[in-house]
N, C-alpha and C positions, 0 to 999 in steps of 0.2 A: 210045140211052142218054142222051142229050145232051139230049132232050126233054121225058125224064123227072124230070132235075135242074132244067131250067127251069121246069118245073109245079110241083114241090116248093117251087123260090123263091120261084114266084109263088105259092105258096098260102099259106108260111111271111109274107112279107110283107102279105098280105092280114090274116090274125090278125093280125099286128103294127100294121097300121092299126086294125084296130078295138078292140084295146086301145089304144089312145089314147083313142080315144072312150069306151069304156064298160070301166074296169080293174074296176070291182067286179062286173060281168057274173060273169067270168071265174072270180073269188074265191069268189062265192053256188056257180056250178059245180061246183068245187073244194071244196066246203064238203059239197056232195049227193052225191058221187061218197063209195059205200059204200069200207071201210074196208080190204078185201080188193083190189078193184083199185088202191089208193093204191098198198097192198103191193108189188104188180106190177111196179111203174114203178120201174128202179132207181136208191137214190138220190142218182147225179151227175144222173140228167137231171131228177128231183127239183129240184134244188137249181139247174140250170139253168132249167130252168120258174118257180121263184121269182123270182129274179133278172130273168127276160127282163119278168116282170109287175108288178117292182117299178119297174123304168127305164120301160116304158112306159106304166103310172099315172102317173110322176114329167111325162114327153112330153107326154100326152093334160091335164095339169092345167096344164104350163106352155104350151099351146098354147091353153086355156079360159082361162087369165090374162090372156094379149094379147090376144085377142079383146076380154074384155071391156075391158081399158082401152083399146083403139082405138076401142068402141062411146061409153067415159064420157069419152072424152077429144074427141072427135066432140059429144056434146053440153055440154061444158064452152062451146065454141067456140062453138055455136050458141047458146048462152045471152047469150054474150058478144057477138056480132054482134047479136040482138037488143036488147041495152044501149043500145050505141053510136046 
């Protein structure tokens, strides 16, 4: 049983990496998913599923932030070494 929670982690984490990466994927998904199976889902885990893809759009956007200022702030520098 122990192995089977470990797969669940690891898979539950795995979706949670790549909504960082790509949260509006998840959302267009969510968007196509007919209106009867929405129904299905009930909704605390609704509203759990919201919230897990609101925090990790908010992750995946501030992790594409630093990025990029580590890329513009990299070339601020070499702009500036070139100067001198």
């Amino acid at each position: 049983m122990k192995k089977i929670s470990n797969w669940l982690i690891g898979i539950w984490l795995s979706i949670c990496a790549a909504l960082q990466f790509w949260p509006e994927a998840l959302m267009q998904v969510w968007q196509m998913m007919p209106d009867d199976l929405k129904d299905a889902i009930p909704p605390l885990y609704v509203k759990a599923i919201s919230f897990s893809i609101l925090v990790m759009s908010f992750l995946g956007k501030m992790h594409v932030m630093t990025v990029q200022k580590a890329k513009l702030e990299q070339k601020v520098e070499d702009k500036h070494e070139g100067d001198i």
